[in-house]
VMD Tcl script that builds the backbone (N, CA, C; Angstrom):
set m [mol new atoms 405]
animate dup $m
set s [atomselect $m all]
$s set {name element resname resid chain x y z} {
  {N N UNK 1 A -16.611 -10.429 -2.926}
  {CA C UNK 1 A -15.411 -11.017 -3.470}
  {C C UNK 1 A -14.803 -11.908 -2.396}
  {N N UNK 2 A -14.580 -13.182 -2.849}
  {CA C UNK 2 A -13.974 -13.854 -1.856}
  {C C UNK 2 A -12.448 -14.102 -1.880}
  {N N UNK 3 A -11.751 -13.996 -1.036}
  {CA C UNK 3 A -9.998 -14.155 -0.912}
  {C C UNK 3 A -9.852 -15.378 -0.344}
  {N N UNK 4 A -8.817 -15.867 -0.745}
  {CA C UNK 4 A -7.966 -17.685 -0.210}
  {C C UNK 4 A -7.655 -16.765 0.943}
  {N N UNK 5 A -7.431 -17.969 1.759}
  {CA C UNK 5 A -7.187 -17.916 3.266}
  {C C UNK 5 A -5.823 -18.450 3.191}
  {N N UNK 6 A -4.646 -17.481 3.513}
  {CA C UNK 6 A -3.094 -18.624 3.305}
  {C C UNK 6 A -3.594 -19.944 4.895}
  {N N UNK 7 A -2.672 -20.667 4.761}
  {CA C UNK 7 A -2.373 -21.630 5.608}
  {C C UNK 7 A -1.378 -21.056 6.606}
  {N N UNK 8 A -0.617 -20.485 5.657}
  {CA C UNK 8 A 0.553 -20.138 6.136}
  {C C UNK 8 A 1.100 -18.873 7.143}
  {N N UNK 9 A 1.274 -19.305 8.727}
  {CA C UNK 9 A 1.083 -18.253 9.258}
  {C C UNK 9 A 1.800 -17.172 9.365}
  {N N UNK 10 A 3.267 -17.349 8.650}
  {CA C UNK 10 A 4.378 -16.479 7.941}
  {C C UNK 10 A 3.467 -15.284 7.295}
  {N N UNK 11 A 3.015 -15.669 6.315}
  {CA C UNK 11 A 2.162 -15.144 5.181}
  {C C UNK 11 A 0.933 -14.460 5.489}
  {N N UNK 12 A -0.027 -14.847 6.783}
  {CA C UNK 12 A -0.773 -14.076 7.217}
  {C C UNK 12 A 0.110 -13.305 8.208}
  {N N UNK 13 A 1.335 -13.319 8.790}
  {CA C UNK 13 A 1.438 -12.261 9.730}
  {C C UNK 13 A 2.136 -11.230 8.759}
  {N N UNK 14 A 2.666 -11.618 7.442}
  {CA C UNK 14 A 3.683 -10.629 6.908}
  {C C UNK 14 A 2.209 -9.573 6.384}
  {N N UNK 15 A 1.078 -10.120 5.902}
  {CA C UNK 15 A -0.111 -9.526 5.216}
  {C C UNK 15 A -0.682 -8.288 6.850}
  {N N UNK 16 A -0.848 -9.392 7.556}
  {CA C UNK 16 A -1.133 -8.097 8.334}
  {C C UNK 16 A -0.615 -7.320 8.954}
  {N N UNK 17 A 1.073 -7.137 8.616}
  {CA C UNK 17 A 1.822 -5.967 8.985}
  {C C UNK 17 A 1.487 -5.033 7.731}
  {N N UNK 18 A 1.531 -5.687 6.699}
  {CA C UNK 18 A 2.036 -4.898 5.414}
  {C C UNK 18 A 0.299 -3.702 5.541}
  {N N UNK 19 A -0.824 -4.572 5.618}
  {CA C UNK 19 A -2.353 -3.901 5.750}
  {C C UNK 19 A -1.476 -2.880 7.001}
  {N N UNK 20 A -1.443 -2.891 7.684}
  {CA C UNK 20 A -1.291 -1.879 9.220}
  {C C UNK 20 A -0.583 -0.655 8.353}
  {N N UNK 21 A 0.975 -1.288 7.705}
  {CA C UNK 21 A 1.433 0.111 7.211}
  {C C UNK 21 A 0.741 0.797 6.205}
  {N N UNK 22 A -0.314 0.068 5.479}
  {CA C UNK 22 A -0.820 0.565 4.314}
  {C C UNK 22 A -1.817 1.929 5.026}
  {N N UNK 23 A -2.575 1.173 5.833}
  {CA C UNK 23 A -3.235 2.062 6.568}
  {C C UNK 23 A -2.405 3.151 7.441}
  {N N UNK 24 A -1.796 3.646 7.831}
  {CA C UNK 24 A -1.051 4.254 8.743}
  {C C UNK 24 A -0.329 5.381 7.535}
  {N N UNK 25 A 0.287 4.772 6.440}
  {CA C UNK 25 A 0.527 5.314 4.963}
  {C C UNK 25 A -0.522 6.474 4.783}
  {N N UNK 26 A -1.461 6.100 4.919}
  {CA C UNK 26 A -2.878 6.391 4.627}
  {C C UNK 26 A -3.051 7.551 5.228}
  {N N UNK 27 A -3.193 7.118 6.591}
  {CA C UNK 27 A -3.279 8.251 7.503}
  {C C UNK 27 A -2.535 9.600 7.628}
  {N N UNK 28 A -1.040 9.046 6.718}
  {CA C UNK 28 A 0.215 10.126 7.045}
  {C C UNK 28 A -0.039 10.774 6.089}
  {N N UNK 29 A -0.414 10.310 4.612}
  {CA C UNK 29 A -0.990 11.338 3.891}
  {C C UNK 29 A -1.818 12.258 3.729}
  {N N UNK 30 A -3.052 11.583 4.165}
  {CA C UNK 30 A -4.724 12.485 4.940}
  {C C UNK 30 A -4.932 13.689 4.474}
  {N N UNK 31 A -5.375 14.186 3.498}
  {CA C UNK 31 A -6.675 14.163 3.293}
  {C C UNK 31 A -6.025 13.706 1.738}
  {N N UNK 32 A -5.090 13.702 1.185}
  {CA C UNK 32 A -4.873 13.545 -0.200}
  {C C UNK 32 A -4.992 12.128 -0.470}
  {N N UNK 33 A -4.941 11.921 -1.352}
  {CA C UNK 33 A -5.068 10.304 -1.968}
  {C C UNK 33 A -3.958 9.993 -2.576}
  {N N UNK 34 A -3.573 8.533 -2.222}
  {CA C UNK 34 A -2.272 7.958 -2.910}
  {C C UNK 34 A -2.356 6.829 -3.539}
  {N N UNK 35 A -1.824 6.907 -4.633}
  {CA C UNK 35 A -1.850 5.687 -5.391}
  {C C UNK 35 A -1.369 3.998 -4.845}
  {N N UNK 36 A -1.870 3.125 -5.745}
  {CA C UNK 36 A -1.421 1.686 -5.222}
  {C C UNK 36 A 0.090 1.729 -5.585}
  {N N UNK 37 A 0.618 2.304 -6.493}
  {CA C UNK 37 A 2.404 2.104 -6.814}
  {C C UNK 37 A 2.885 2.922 -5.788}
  {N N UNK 38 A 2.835 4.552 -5.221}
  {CA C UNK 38 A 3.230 5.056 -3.973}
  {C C UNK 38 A 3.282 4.251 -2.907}
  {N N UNK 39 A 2.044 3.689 -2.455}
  {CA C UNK 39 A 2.102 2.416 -1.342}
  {C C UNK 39 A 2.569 1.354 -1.616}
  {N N UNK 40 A 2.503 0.506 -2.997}
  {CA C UNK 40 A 3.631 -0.652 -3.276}
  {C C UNK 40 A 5.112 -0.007 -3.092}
  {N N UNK 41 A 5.592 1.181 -3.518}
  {CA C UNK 41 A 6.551 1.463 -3.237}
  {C C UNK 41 A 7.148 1.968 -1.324}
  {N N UNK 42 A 6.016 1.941 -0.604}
  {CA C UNK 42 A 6.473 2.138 0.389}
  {C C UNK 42 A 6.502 0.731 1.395}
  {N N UNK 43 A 5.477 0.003 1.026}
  {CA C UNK 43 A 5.431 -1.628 1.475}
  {C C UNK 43 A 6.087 -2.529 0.907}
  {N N UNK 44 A 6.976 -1.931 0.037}
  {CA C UNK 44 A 8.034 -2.894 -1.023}
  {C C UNK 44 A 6.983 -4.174 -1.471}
  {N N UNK 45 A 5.687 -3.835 -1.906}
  {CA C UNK 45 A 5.025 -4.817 -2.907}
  {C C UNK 45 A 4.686 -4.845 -4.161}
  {N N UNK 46 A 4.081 -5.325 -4.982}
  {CA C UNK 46 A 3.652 -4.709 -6.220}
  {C C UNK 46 A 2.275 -4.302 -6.031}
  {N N UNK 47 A 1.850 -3.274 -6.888}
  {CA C UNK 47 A 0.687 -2.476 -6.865}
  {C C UNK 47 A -0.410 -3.340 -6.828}
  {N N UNK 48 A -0.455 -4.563 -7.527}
  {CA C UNK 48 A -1.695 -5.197 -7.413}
  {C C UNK 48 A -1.726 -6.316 -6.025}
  {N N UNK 49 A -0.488 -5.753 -5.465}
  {CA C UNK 49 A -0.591 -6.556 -3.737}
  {C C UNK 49 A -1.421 -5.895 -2.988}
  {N N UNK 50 A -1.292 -4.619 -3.080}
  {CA C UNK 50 A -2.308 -3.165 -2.428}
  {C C UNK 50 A -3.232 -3.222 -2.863}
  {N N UNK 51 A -3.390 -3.357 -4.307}
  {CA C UNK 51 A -5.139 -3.553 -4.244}
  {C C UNK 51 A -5.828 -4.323 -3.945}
  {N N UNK 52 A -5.478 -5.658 -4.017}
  {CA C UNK 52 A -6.158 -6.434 -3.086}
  {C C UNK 52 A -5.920 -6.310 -1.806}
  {N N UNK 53 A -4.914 -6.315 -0.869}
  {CA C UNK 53 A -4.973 -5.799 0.609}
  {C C UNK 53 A -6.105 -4.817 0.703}
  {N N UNK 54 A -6.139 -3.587 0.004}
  {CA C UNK 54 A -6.971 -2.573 0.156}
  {C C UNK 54 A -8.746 -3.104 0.115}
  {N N UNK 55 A -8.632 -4.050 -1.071}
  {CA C UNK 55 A -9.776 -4.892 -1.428}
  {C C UNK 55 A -10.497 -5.480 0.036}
  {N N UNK 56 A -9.571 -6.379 0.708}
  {CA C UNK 56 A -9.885 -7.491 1.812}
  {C C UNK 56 A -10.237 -6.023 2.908}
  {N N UNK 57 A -9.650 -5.304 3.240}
  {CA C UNK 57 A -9.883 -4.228 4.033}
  {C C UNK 57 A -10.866 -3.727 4.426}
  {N N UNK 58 A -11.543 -3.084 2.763}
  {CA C UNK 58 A -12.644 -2.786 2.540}
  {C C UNK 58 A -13.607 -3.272 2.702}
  {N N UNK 59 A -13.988 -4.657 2.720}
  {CA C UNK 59 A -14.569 -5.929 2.548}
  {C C UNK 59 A -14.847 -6.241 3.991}
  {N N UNK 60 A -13.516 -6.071 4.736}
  {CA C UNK 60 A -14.079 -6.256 6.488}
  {C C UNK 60 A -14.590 -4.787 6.922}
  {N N UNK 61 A -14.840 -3.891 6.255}
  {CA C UNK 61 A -15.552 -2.905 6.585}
  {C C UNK 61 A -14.576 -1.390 6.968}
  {N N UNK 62 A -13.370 -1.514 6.757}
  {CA C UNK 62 A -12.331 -0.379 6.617}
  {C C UNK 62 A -12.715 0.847 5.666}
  {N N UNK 63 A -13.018 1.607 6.484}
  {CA C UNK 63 A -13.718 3.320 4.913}
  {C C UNK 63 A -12.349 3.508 4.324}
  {N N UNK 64 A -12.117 2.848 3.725}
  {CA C UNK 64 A -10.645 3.816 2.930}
  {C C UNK 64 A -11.503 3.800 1.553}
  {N N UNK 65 A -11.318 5.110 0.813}
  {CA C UNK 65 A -12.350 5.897 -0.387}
  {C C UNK 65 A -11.132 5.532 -1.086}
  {N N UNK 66 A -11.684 5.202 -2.202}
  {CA C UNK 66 A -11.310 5.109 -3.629}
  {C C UNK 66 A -11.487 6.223 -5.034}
  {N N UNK 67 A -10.762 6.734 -5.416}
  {CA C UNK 67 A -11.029 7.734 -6.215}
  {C C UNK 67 A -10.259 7.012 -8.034}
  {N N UNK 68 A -11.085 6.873 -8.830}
  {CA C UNK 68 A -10.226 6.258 -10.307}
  {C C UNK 68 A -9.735 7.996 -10.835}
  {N N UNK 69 A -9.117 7.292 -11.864}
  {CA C UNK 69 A -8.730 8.828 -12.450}
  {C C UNK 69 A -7.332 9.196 -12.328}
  {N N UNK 70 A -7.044 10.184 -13.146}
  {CA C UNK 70 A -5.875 11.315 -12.785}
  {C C UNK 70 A -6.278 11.874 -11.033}
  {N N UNK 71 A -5.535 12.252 -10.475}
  {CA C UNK 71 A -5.262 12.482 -8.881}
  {C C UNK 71 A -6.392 11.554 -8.341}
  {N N UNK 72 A -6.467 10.687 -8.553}
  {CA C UNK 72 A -7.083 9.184 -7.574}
  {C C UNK 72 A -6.263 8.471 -6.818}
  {N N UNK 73 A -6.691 7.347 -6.633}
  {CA C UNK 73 A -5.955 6.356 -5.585}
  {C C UNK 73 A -6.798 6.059 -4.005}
  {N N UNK 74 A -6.590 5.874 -2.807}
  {CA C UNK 74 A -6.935 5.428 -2.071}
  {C C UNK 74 A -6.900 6.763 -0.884}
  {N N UNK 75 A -7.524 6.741 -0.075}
  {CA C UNK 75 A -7.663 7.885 0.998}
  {C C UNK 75 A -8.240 7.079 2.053}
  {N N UNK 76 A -8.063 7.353 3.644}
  {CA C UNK 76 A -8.803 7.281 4.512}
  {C C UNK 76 A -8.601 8.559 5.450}
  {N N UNK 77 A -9.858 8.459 6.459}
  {CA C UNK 77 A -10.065 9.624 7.624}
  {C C UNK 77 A -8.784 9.695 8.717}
  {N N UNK 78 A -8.577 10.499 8.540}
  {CA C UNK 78 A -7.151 10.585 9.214}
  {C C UNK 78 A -7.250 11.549 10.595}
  {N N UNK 79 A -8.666 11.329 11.505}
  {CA C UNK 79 A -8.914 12.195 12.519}
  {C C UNK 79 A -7.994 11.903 13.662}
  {N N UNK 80 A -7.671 12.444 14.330}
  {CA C UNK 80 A -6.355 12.579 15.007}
  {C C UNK 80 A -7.055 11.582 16.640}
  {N N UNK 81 A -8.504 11.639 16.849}
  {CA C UNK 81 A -8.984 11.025 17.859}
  {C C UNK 81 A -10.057 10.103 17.473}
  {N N UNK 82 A -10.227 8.772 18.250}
  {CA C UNK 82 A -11.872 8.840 17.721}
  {C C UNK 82 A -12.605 8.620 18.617}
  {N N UNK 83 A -12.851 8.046 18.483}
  {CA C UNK 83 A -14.657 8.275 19.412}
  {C C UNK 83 A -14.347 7.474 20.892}
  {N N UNK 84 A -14.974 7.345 22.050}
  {CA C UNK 84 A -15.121 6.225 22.812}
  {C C UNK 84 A -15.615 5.475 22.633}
  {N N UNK 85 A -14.877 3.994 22.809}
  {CA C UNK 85 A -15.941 3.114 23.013}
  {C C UNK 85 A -15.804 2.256 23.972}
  {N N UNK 86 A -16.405 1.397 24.192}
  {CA C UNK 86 A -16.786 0.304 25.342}
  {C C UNK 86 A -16.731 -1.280 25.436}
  {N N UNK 87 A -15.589 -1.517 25.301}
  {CA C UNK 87 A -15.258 -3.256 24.740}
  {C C UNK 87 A -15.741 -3.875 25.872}
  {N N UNK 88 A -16.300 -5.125 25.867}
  {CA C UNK 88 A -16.573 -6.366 26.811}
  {C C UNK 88 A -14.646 -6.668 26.959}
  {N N UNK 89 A -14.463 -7.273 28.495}
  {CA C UNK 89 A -13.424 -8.284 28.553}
  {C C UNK 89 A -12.592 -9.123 27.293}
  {N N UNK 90 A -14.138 -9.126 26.541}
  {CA C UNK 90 A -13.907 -10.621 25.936}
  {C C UNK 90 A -13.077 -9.943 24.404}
  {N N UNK 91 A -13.631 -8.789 23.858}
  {CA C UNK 91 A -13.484 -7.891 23.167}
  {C C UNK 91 A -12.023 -7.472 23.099}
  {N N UNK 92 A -11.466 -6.991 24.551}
  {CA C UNK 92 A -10.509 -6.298 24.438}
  {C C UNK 92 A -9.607 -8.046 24.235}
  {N N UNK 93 A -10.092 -9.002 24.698}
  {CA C UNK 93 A -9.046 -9.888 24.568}
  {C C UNK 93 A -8.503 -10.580 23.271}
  {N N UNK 94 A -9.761 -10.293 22.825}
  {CA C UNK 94 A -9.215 -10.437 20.753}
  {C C UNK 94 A -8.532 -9.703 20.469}
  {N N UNK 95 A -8.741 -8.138 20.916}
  {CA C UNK 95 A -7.713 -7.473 20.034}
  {C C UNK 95 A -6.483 -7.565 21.019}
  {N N UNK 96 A -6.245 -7.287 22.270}
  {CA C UNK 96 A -4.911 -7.897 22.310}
  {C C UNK 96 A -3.648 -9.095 21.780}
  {N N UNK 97 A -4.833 -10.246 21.567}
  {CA C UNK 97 A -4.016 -11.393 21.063}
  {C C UNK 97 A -3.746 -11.504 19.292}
  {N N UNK 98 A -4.651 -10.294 18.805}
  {CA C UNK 98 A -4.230 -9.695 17.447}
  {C C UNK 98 A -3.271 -9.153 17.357}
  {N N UNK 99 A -2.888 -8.077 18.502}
  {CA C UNK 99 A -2.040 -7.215 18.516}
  {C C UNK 99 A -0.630 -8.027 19.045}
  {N N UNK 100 A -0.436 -9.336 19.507}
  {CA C UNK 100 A 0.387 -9.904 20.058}
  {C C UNK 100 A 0.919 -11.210 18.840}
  {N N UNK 101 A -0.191 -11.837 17.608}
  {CA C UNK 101 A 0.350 -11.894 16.452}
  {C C UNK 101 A 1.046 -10.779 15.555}
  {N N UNK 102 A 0.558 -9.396 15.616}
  {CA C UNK 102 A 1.327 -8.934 14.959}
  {C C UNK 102 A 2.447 -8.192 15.660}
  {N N UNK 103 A 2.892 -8.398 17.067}
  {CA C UNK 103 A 3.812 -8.166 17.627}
  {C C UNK 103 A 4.121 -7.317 18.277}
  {N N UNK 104 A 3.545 -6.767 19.140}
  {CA C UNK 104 A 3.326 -5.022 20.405}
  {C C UNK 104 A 3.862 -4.602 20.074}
  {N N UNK 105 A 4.949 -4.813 19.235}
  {CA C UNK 105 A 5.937 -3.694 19.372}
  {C C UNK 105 A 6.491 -3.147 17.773}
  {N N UNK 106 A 5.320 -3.960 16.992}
  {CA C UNK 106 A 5.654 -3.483 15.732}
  {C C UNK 106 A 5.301 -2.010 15.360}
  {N N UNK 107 A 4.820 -1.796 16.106}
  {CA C UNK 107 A 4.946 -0.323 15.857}
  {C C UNK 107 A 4.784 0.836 17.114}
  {N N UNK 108 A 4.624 2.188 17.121}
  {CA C UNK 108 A 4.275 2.747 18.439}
  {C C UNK 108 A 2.678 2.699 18.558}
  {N N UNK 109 A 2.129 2.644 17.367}
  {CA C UNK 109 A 0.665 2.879 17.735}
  {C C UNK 109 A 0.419 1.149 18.362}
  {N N UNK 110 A 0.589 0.099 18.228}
  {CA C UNK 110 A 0.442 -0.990 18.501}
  {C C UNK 110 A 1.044 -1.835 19.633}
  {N N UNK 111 A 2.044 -0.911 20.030}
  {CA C UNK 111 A 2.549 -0.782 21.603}
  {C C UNK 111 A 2.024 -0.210 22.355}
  {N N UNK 112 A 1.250 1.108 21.906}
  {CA C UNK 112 A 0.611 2.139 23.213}
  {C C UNK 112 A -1.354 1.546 22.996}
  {N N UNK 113 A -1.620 0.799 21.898}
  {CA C UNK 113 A -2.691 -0.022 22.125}
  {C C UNK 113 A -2.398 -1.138 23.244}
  {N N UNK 114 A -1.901 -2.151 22.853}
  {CA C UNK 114 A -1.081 -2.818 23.696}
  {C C UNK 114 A -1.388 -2.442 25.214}
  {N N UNK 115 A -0.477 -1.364 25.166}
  {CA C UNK 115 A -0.512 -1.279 27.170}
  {C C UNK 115 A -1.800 -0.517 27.428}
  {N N UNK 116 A -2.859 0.088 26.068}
  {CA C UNK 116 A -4.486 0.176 27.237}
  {C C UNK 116 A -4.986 -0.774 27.143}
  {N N UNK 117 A -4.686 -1.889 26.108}
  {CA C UNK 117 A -5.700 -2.972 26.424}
  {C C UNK 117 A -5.501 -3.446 27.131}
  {N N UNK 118 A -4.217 -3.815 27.783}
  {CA C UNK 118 A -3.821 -4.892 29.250}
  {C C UNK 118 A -4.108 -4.369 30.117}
  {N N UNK 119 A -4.082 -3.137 30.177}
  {CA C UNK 119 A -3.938 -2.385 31.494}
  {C C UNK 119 A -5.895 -2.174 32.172}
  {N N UNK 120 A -6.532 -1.911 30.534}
  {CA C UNK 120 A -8.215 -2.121 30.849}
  {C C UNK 120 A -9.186 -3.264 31.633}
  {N N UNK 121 A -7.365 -4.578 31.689}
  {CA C UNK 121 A -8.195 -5.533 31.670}
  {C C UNK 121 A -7.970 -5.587 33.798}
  {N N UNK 122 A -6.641 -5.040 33.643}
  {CA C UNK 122 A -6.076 -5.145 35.295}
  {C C UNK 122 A -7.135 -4.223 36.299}
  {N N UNK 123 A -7.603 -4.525 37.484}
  {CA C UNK 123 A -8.363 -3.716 38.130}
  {C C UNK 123 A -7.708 -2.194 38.915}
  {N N UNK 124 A -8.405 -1.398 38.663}
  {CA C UNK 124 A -7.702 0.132 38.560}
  {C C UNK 124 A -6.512 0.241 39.959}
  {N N UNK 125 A -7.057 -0.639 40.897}
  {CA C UNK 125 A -6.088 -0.328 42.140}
  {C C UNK 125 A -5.022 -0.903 41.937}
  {N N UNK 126 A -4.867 -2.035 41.125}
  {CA C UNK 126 A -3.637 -3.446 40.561}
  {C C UNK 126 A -2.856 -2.468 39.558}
  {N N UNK 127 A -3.046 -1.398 39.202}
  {CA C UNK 127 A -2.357 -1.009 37.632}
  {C C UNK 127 A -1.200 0.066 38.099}
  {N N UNK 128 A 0.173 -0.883 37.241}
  {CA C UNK 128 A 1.687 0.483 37.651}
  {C C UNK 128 A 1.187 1.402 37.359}
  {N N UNK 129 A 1.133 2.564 38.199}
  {CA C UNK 129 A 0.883 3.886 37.643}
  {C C UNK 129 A 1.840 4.516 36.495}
  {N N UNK 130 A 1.244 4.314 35.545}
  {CA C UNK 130 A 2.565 4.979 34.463}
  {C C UNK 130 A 1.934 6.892 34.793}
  {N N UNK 131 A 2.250 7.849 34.695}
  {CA C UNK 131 A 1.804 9.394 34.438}
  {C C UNK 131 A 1.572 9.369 32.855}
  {N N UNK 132 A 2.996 9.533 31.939}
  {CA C UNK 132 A 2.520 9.917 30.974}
  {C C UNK 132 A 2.441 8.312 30.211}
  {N N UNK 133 A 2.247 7.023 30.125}
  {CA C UNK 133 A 2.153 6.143 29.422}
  {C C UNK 133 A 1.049 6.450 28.564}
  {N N UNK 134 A 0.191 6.954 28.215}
  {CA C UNK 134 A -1.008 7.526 27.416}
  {C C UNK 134 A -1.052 8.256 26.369}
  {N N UNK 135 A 0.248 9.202 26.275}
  {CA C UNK 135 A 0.862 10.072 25.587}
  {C C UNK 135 A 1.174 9.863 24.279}
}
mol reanalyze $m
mol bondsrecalc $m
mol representation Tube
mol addrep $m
């Protein structure tokens, strides 16, 4: 399925706050499934804004499960850690400057991304020692 690309960079940054809370929504519910009107009602959109957000999501490769039906709706893995991994320089520098369109500080999870990606990039002897900044 292919989606228009806005022009408009209002419109892509409001889309990829609204995707972040959808997901995070997601997570706070875990393991149950919630409907597209529960999440239009919590992203103040209409239901068929979520399904396509959910749509484009899916599409870049996001597992959020779909269930039709009476007690259906949308679910994702809501594991409290995940895995390690191992970004190139170049890697962590996309997602920082993702995380800096949608604004460090829009949320806590996107602030405490934020300061490991900068901090991954500074050499270990160069870095303020925060103790608990990790937390």
């Amino acid at each position: 399925m292919a989606f228009s690309k806005s022009t408009d960079p209002h419109l892509t940054l409001r889309r990829i706050e609204r995707q972040h809370a959808v997901i995070e929504c997601l997570r706070a519910r875990s393991p149950e499934f919630t409907t597209a009107r529960a999440l239009a009602d919590t992203v103040r959109v209409t239901p068929r804004t979520v399904e396509r957000d959910i749509a484009r999501m899916r599409e870049a490769g996001i597992p959020i499960e779909v269930r039709n039906g009476p007690g259906g709706g949308y679910a994702i893995d809501a594991r409290r850690h995940v895995d390690p991994i191992t970004l190139t320089p170049g890697e962590a520098a996309a997602l920082i400057v993702s995380l800096v369109a949608l604004g460090p500080t829009a949320t806590d999870a996107a602030g405490s991304a934020m300061t490991k990606l900068v901090d991954s990039l500074i050499h270990p002897a160069q870095r303020p020692r925060h103790p608990s900044r990790y937390d």
